[in-house]
Structures are given as C-alpha cells and as structure tokens.
PyMOL Python script that loads the backbone (N, CA, C, O; Angstrom):
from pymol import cmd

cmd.read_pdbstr("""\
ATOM      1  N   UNK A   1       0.818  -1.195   0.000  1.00  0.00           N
ATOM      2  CA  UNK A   1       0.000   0.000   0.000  1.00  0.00           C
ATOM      3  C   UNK A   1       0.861   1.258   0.000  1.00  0.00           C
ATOM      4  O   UNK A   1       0.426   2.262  -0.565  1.00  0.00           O
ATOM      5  N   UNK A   2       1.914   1.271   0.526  1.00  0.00           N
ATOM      6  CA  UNK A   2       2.973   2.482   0.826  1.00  0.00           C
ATOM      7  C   UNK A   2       3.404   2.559  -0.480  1.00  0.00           C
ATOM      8  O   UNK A   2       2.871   3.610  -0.837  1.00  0.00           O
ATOM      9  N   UNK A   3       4.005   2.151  -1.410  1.00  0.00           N
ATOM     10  CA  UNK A   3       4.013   2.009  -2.459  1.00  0.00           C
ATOM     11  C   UNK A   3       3.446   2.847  -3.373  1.00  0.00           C
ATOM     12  O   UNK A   3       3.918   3.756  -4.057  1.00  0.00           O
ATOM     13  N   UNK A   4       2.137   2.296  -3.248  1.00  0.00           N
ATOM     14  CA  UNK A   4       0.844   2.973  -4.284  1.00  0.00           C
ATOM     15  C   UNK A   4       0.869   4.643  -3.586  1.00  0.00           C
ATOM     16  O   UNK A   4       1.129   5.545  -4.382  1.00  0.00           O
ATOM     17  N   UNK A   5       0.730   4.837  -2.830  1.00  0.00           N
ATOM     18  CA  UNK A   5       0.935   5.884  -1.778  1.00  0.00           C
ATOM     19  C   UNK A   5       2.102   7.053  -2.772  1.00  0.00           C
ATOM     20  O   UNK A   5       1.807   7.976  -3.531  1.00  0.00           O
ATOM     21  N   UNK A   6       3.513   6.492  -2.336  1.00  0.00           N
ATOM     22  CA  UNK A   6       4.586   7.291  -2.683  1.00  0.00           C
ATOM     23  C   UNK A   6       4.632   7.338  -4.577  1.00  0.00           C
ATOM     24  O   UNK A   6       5.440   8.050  -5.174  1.00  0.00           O
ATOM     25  N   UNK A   7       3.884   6.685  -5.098  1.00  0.00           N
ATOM     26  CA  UNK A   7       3.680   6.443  -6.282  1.00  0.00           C
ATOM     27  C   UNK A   7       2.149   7.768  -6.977  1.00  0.00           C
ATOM     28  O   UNK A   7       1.683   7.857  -8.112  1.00  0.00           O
ATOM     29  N   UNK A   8       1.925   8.273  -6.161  1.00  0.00           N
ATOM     30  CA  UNK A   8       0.514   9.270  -6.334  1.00  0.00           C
ATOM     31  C   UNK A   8       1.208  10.071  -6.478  1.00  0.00           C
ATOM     32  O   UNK A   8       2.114  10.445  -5.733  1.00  0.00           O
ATOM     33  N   UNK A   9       0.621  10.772  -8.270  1.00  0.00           N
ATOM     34  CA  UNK A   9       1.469  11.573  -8.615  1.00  0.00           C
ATOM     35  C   UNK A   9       1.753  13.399  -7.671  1.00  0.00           C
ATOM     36  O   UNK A   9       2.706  14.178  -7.664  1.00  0.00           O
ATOM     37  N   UNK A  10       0.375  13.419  -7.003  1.00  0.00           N
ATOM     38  CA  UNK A  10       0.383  14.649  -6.345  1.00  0.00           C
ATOM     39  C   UNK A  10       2.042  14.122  -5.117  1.00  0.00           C
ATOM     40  O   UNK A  10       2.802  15.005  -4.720  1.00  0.00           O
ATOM     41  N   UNK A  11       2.189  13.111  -4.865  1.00  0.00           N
ATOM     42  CA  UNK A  11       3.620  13.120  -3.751  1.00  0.00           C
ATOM     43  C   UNK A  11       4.460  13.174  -4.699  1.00  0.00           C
ATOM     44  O   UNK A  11       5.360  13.928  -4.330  1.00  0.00           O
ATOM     45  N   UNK A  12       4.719  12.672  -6.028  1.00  0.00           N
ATOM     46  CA  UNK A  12       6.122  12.438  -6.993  1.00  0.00           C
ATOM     47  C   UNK A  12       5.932  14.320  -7.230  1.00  0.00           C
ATOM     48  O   UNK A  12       7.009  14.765  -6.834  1.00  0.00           O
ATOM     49  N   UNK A  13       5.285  15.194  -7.565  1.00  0.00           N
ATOM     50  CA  UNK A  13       4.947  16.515  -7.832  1.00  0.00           C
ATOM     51  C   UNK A  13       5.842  17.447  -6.538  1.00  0.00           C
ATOM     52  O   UNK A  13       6.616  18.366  -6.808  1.00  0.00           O
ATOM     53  N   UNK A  14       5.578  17.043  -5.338  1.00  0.00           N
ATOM     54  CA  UNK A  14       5.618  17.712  -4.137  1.00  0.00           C
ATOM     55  C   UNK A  14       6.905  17.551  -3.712  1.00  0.00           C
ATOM     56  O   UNK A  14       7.510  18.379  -3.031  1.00  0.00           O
ATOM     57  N   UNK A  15       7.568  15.954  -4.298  1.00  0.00           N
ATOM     58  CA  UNK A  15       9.296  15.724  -4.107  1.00  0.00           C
ATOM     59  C   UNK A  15       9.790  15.979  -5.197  1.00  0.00           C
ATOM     60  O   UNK A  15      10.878  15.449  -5.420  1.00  0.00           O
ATOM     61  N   UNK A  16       9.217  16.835  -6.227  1.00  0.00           N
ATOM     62  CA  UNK A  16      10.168  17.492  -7.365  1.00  0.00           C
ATOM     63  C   UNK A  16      10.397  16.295  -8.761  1.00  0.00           C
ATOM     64  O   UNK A  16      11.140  16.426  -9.734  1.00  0.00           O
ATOM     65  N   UNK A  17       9.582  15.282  -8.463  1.00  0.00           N
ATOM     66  CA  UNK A  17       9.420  14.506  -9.688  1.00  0.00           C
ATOM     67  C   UNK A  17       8.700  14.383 -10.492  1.00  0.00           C
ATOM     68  O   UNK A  17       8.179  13.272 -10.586  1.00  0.00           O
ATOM     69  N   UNK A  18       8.229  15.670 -11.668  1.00  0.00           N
ATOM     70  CA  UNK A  18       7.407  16.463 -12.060  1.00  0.00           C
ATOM     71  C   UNK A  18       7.241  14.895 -13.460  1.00  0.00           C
ATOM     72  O   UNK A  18       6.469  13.937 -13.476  1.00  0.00           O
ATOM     73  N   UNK A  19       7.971  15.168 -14.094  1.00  0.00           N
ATOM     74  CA  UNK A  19       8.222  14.183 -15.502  1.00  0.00           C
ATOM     75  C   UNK A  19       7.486  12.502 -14.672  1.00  0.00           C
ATOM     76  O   UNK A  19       6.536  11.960 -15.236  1.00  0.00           O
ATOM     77  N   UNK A  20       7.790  12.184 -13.997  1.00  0.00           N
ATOM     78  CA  UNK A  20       7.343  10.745 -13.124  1.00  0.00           C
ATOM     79  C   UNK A  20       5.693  10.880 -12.942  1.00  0.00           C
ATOM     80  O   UNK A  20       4.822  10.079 -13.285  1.00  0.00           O
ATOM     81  N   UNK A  21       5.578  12.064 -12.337  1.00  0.00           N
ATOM     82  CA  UNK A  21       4.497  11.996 -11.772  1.00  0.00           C
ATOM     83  C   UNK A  21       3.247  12.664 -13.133  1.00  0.00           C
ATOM     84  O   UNK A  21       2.142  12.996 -12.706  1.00  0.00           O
ATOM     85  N   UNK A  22       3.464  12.783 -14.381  1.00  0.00           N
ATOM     86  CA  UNK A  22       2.854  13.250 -15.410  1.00  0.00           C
ATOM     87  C   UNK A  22       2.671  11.297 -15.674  1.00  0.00           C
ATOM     88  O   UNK A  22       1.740  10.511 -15.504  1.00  0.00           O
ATOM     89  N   UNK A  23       3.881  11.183 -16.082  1.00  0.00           N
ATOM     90  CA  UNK A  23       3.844   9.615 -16.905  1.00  0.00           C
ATOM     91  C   UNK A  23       3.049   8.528 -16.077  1.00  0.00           C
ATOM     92  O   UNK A  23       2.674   7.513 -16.665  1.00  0.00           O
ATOM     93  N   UNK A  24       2.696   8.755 -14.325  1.00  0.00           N
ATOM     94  CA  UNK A  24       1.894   8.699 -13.796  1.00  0.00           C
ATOM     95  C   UNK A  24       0.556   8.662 -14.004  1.00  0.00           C
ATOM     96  O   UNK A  24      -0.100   7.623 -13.934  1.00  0.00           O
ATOM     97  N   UNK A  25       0.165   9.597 -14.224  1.00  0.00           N
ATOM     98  CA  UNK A  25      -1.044  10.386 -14.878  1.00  0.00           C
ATOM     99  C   UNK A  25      -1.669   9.494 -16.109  1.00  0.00           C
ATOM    100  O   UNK A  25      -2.627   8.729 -16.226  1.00  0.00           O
ATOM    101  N   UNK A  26      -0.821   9.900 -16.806  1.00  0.00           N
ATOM    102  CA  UNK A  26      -0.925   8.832 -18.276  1.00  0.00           C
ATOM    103  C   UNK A  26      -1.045   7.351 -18.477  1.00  0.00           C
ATOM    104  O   UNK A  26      -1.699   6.684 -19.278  1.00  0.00           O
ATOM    105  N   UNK A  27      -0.080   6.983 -17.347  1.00  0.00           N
ATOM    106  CA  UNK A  27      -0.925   5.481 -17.311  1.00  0.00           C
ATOM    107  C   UNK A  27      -1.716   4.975 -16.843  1.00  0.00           C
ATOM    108  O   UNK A  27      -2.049   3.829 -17.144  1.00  0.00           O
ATOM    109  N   UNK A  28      -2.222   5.627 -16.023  1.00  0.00           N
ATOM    110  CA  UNK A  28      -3.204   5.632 -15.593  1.00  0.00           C
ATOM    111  C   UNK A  28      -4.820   5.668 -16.175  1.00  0.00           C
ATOM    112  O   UNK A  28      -5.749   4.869 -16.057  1.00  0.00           O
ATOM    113  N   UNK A  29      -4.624   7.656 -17.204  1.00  0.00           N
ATOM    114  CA  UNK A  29      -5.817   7.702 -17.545  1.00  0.00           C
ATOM    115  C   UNK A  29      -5.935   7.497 -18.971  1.00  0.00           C
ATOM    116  O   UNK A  29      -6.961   7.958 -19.473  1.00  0.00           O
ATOM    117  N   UNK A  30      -5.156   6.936 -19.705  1.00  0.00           N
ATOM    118  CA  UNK A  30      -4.625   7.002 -21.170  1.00  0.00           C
ATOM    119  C   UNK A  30      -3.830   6.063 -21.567  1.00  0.00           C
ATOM    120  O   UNK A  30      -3.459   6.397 -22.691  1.00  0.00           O
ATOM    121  N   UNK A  31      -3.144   4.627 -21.149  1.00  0.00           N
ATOM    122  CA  UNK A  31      -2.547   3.944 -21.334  1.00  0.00           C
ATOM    123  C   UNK A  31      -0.980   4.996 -21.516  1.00  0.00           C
ATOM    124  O   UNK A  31      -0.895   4.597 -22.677  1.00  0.00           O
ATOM    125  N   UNK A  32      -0.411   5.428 -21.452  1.00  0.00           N
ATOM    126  CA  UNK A  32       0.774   5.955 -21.227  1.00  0.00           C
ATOM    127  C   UNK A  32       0.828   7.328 -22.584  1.00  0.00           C
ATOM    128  O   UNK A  32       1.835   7.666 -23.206  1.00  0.00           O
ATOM    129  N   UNK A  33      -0.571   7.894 -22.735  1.00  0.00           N
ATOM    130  CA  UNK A  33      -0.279   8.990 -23.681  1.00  0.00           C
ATOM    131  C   UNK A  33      -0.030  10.228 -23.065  1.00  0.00           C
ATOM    132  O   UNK A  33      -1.119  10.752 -22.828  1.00  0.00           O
ATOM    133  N   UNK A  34       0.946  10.969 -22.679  1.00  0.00           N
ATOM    134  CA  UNK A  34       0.862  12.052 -21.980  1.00  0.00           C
ATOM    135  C   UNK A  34       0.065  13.622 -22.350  1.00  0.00           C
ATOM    136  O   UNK A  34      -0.314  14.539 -21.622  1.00  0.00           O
ATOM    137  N   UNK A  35       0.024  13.337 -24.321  1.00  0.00           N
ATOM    138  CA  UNK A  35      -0.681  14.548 -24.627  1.00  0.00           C
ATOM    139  C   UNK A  35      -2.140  13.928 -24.676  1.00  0.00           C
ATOM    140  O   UNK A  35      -2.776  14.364 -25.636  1.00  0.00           O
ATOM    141  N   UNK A  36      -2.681  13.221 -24.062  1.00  0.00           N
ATOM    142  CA  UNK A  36      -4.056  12.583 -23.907  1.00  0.00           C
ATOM    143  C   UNK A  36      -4.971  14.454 -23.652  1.00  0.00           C
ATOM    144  O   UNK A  36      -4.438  15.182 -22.814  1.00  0.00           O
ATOM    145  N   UNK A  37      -5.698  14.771 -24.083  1.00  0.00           N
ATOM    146  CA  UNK A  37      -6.510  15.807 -23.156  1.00  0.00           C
ATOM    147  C   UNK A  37      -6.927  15.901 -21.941  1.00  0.00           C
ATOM    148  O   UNK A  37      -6.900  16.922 -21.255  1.00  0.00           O
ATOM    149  N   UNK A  38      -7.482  14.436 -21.508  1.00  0.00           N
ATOM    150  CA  UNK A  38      -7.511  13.793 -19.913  1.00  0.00           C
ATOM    151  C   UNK A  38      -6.584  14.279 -19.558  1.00  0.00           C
ATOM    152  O   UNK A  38      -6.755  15.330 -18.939  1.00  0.00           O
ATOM    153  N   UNK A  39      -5.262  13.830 -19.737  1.00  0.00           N
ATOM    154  CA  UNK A  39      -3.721  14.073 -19.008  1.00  0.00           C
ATOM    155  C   UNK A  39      -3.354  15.607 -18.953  1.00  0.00           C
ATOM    156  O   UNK A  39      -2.740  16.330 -18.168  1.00  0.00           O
ATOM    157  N   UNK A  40      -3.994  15.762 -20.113  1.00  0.00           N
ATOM    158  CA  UNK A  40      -3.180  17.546 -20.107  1.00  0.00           C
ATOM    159  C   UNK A  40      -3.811  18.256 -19.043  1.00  0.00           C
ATOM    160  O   UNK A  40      -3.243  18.957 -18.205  1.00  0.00           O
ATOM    161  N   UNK A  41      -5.472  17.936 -19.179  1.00  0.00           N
ATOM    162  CA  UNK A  41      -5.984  19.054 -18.090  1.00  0.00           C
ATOM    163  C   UNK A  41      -5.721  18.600 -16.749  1.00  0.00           C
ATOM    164  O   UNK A  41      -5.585  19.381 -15.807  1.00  0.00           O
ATOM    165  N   UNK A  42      -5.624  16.923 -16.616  1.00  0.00           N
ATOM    166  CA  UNK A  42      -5.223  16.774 -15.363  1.00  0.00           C
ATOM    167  C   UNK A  42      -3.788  17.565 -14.808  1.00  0.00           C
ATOM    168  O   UNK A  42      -3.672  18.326 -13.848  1.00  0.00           O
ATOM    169  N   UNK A  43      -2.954  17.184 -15.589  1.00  0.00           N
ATOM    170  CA  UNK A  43      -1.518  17.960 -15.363  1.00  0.00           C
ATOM    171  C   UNK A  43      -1.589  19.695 -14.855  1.00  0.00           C
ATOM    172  O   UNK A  43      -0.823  20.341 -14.140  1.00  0.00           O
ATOM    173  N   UNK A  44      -2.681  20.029 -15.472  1.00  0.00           N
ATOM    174  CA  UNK A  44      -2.364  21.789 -15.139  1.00  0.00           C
ATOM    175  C   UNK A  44      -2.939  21.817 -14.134  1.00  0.00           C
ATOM    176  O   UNK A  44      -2.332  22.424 -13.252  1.00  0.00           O
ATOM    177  N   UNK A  45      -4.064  21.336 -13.804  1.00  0.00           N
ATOM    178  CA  UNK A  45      -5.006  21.384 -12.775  1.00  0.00           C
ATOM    179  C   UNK A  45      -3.843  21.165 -11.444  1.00  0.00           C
ATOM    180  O   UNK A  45      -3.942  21.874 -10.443  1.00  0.00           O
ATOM    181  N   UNK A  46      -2.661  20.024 -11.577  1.00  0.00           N
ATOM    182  CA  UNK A  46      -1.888  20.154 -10.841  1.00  0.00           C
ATOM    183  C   UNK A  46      -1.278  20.769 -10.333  1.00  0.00           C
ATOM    184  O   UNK A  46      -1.210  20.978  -9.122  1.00  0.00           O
ATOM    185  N   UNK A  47      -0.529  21.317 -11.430  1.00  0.00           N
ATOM    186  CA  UNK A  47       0.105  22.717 -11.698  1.00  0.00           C
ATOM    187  C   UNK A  47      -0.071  24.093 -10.978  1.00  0.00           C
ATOM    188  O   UNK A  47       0.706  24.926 -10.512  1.00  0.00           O
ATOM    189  N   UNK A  48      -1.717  23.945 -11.110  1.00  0.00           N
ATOM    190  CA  UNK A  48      -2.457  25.193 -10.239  1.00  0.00           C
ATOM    191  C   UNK A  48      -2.274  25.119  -9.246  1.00  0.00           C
ATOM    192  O   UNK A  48      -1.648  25.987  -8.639  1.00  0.00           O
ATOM    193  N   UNK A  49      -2.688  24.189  -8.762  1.00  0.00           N
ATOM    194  CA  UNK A  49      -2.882  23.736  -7.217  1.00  0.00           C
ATOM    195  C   UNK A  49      -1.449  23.902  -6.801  1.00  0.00           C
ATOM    196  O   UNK A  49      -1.543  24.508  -5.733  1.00  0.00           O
ATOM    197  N   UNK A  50      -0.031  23.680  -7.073  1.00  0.00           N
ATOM    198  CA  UNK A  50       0.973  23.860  -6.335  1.00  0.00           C
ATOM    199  C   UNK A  50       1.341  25.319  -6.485  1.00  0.00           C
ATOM    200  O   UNK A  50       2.248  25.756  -5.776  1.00  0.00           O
ATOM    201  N   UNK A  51       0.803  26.011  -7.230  1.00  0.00           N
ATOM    202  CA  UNK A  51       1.116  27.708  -7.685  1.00  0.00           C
ATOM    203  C   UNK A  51       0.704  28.251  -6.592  1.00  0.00           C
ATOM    204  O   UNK A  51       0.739  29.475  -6.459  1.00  0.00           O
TER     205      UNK A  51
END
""", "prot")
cmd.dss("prot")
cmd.show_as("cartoon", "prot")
cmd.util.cbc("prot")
cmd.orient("prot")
C-alpha cells in the first residue's frame, strides 16, 4: 500500500518529480499517452494547485 501511496502523482509533484508523476497520470488515464486531453488538463489542474 505504501508504495501505491509514494507512487501518487500529487507526492512524486511535491518531491520534485514532475516528468514521473505526469507519466503517472498517463498510465493511468490514457494507457501511457501524456498529450491525452484527460492528461493535459489533469496535469495543469496540478500545476495550479501547487502555484
């Protein structure tokens, strides 16, 4: 479970593993497409939130 945990891209984001925690994203909601539209808006939405 700790794992899945340190593996959520909002923690890979917060320890500076921006690129990890996108490709994250993507396999998740897109089989590993990062310019998915899913992925993109998820990504900024991230983005915001740490701004």
């Amino acid at each position: 479970m700790l794992s899945t945990i340190f593996q959520s891209p909002r923690w890979l984001i917060s320890v500076g593993r921006k690129d990890e925690a996108r490709q994250v994203l993507a396999k998740y909601h897109r089989n590993g497409d990062v310019n998915a539209p899913l992925v993109v808006l998820e990504w900024q939405e991230y983005q915001s939130r740490r701004n």
